[in-house]
C-alpha positions in Angstrom: 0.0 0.0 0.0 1.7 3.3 -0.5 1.4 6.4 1.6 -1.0 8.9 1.2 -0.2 12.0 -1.6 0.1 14.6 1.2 2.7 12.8 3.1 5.8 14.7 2.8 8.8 12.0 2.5 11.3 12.3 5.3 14.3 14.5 4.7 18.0 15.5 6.9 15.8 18.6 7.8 12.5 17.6 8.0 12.8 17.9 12.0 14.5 21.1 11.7 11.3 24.0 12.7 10.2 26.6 10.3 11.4 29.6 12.1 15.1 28.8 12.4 14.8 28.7 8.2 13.2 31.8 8.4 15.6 33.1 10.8 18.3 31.8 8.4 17.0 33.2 5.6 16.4 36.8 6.7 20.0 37.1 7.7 21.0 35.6 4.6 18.6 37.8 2.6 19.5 41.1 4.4 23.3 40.3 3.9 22.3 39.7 -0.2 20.6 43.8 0.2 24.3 44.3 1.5 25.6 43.7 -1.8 22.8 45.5 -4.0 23.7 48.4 -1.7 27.6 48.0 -2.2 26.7 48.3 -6.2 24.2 51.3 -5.6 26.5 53.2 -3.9 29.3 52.2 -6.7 27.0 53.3 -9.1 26.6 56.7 -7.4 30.4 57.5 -6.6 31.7 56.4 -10.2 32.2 59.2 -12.5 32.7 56.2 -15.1 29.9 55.1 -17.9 28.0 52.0 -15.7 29.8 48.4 -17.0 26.4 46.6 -15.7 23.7 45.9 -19.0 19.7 47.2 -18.6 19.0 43.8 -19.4 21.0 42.2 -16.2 19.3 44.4 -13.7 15.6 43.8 -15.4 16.6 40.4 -15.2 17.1 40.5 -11.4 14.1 42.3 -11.0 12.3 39.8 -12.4 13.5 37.1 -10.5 13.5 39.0 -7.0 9.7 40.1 -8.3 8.5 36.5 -8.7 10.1 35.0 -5.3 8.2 38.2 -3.5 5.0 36.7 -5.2 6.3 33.5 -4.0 7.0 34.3 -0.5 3.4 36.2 -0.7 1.7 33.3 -1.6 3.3 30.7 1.1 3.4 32.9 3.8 7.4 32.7 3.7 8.5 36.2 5.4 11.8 35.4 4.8 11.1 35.5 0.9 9.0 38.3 0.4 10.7 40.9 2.3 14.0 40.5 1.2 13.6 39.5 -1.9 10.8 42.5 -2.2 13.3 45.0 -1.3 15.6 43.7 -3.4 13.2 44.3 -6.2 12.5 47.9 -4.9 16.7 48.3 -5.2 16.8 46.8 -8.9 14.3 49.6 -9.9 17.0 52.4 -7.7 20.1 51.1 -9.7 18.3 51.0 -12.8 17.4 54.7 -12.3 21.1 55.6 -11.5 22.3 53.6 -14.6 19.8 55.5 -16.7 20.7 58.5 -15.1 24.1 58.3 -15.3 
């Protein structure tokens, strides 16, 4: 007989609680705005033409923008805050790099 559909198979982690991955994953989320932030503020101090493509920080956009609708949808704090900030920040160093 096999196990019912909605029986999660057991994993390494699978006794691990939700909170310490959300714990996890906001420090390692906040640490990833750390490096957005370290390009921003290169973006801002360099008097040089920007060496980053339109298409490379849309593309982050859109990936930061789905995994904020994916953290929405889940519940997962952890996923759409950082990763909705980091979205917010795409759209900031686009603006600099158009800017510029």
């Amino acid at each position: 007989m096999t196990s019912p559909p909605d029986s999660a198979p057991k994993t390494l982690l699978s006794g691990i609680p939700d909170r310490y991955f959300e714990t996890v994953g906001l420090l390692f989320g906040f640490a990833a705005l750390g490096l957005i932030l370290v390009q921003i503020a290169a973006e801002i101090t360099s008097r040089k033409p920007t060496s980053l493509s339109v298409t490379y920080v849309l593309g982050f956009f859109l990936v930061y923008s789905f995994w904020t609708l994916y953290g929405i949808r889940f519940g997962r704090l952890a996923m759409w805050l950082t990763n909705g900030i980091a979205a917010i920040l795409q759209l900031l160093l686009l603006a600099i790099m158009l800017l510029k």
